[in-house]
Phi, psi and omega in degrees: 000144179269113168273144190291166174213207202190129167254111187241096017262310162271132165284315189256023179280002200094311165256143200238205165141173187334147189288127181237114151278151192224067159269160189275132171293146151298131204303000206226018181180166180292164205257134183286325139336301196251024152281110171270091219262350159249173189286154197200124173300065178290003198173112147242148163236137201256137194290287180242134171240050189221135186200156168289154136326158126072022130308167174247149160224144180269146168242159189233103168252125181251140163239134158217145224232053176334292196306310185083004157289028191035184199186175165237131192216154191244145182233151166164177202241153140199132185272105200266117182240105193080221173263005145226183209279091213273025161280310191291033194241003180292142172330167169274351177272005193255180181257159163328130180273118177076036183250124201228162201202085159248179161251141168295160193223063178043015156284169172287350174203138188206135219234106187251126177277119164247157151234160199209104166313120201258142181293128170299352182261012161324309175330314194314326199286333207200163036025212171266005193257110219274156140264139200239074177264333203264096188289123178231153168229161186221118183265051180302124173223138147289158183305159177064348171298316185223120204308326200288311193276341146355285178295313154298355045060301195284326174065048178308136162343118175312150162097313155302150157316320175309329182265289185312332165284322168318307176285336163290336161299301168343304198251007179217071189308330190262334170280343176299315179323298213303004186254033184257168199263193183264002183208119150125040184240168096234154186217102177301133175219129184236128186259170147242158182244119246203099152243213152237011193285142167295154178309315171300007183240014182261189174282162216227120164290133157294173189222136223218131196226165203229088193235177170262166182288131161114332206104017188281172183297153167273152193292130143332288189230187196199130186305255167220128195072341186282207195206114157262131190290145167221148181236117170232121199247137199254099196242121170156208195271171221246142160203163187303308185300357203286104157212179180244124171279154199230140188232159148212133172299341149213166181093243218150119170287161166299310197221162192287324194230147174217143175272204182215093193257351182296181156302322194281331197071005174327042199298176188199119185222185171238120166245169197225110190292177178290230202208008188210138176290125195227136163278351174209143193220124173281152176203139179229187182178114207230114163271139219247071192259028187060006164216025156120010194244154180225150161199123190268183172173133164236125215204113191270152199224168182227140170248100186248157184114195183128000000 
């Protein structure tokens, strides 16, 4: 059975992760959309997401686990130059480029720090002009689920049958979905953009700060149905595609999606808690700029009362 995956928000913001719809919420309740209620790869941010060949980048994958059934996770790159990826064209005495293997550690969510060398054989490729060629992928299973990360897990001999099946899951990430099951998968994709620009001239990630209307702090807790206002201002470069996705493990936002159309740079939503008293309810909100750049934030709340 085919477990899902999602081009989530933009194809050309860089990210891709778990099936998103982007119908408009209803005005009189939360967009049903921006619940996040199974495991779900939701974010990478990448330290730049513009690099030279033969750089390092740091990366950041935020998972998120509701259930808290834990989980496993693969990180590693592959780049498609024609019909195949070129980390898998690496010797057989060499290891997989960028393949890392951690566990979740039963929060509901958790911010995994990677690095990831950008391939030198990239140079062929690119220019003074960025390209958004440089593929990392991230791979959320409950234990046991899924063979790939099994196998790396395992670390096989170059050269083994073993090995060699790895770099074929590997290097074909959307055929691997399909034989994974339909729930307790995700499977995340993040581009990066490959120049030759010096650093001061590439792109940059925004940055994203989070208040209640006048600029108060957002509230610890909220009652059970009630509703907090969010201002979210959104600072870096301006593109059409721009925006902040908005999540929560319960309740629910006014919209799946918010730009930032005022002058002020300003987005604006709603969330709305649930109906049942939670002591701690997460909202995360990952800004978008339409040219390959991120910025998370996150804010937890207690829903009390009743």
């Amino acid at each position: 059975m085919r477990a899902s995956t999602s081009l989530w928000p933009l194809v050309q913001s860089g990210l891709l992760g778990v099936i998103l719809a982007t119908s408009v919420g209803c005005a009189s309740g939360p967009n049903q959309d921006t619940l996040v209620d199974e495991l779900r790869v939701l974010a990478t941010l990448a330290t730049t997401p513009e690099a030279q060949p033969g750089e390092r980048v740091g990366l950041q994958t935020l998972v998120v686990d509701p259930e808290q059934r834990g989980f496993d996770l693969l990180l590693w790159s592959c780049t498609f130059a024609g019909e195949q990826c070129v980390e898998s064209l690496i010797g057989e005495g060499e290891p997989w480029a960028g393949a890392i293997v951690a566990e979740g550690n039963g929060e509901t969510s958790g911010l995994f720090t990677s690095e990831l060398d950008v391939n030198r054989q990239l140079e062929a490729f690119v220019g003074d002009e960025p390209l958004p060629i440089l593929q990392t992928w991230a791979l959320a299973c409950e234990p046991g689920l899924c063979p790939a990360i099994e196998l790396a897990r395992a670390a096989p001999a170059p050269g083994t049958d073993e090995a060699k099946r790895l770099v074929k899951l590997l290097s074909e990430p959307f055929v691997m979905l399909e034989d994974l099951p339909l729930t307790g998968v995700s499977l995340g994709l993040r581009s990066l953009s490959v120049s030759t620009r010096a650093p001061a001239d590439r792109a940059q990630n925004p940055t994203l700060s989070l208040t209640g209307p006048g600029g108060a702090a957002l509230p610890a807790e909220v009652a059970p149905e009630g509703e907090v206002d969010v201002l979210l201002t959104f600072d870096g470069a301006r593109d059409d595609d721009r925006a902040v996705w908005l999540y929560t493990d319960a309740g629910g936002f006014l919209d799946a999606s918010v730009g930032a159309p005022d002058a002020d740079d300003v987005a604006r939503s709603t969330y709305f808690a649930p109906a049942k008293p939670k002591e701690q309810v997460n909202l995360w909100f990952i800004g978008v700029d339409g040219l390959g750049g991120v910025a998370m934030l996150s804010h937890q709340l207690a829903v009390t009362g009743g």
